[in-house]
N, C-alpha and C positions, 0 to 999 in steps of 0.2 A: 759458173762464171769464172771467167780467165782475171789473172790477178797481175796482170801487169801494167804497169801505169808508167807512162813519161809525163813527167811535171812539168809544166812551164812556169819558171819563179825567178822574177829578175832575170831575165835573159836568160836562165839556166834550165835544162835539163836533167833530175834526177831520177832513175831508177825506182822503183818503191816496195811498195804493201807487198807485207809478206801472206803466201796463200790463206783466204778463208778471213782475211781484215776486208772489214766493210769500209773502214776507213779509207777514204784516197784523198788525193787534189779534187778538186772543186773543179767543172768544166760545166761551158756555157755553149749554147747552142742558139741561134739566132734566125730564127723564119716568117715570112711572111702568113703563113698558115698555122692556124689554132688546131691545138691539139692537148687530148688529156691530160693530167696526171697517171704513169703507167703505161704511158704507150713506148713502143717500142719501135723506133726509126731505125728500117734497115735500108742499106745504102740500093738505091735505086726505087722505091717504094713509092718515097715522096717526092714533090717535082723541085729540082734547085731552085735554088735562090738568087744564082747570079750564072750567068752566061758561060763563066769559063770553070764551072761548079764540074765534078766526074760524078757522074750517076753511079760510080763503083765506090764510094765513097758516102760517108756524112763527115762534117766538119764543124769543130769545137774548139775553142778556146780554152784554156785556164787562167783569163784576166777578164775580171771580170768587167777594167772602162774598153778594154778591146774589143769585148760581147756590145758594149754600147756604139761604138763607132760602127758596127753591124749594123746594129738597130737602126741608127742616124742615115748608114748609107742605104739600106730599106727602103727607109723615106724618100731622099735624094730623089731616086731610082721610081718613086710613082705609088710603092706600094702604099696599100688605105692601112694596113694592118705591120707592127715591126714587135713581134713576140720574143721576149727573150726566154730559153729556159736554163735551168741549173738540168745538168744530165750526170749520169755513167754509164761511160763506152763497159760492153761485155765481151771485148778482149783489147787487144793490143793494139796501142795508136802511134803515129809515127808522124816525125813535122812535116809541115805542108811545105811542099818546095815553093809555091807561088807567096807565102806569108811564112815569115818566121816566129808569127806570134800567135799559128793556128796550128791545128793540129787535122789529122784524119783517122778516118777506119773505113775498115771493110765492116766491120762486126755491127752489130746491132748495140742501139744506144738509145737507153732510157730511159724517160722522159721524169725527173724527179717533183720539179714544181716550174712553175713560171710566174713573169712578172710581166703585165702590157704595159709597155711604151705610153699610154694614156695613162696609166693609173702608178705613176712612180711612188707617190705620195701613201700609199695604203701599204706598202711591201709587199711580199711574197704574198702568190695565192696559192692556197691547196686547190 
């Protein structure tokens, strides 16, 4: 697992975890499509979620009302289903030039737990 993290905190950008810490930022992933605990989305795999999405790519947040306004727009947009997951990208991410409050990768990300849009009230699910 590659250990590089860019943080998004307060509008800020930090650097991080040193090699071999499990610890990092917290990042949020937002889809129309149910999937595991332990799965592992790699960019082009799964089908986007929004029109101007790069299938060379998946996309993640580190805020976690930003993951919500995903979810929200989801909905907006028709989908029956707005999953949100808590993820870790397995290498290095870089901001999204279309959002400044998202992020990207190439690499493979994931899936740690999730929360549906329908069941805010129960918390995280395993």
């Amino acid at each position: 697992m590659t250990s590089l993290w860019i943080r998004a905190a307060a509008f800020q950008r930090q650097a991080g975890t040193d090699p071999g810490d499990e610890e990092g930022p917290e990042w949020y992933h937002v889809s129309p499509w149910q999937v595991k605990n332990g799965t592992m989305l790699r960019p082009g795999t799964h089908p986007a979620n929004f029109e101007d999405s790069s299938h060379q790519h998946t996309y993640l947040t580190g805020s976690r009302e930003r993951a919500e306004q995903y979810r929200y727009h989801l909905w907006e947009l028709g989908y029956q289903h707005q999953h949100m997951y808590e993820v870790r990208p397995h290498g290095p991410v870089e901001p999204d030039p279309n959002d400044p409050e998202s992020h990207r990768t190439r690499h493979p990300v994931e899936v740690l737990w999730h929360m549906d849009a329908d069941d805010d009230d129960a918390g995280w699910n395993d």
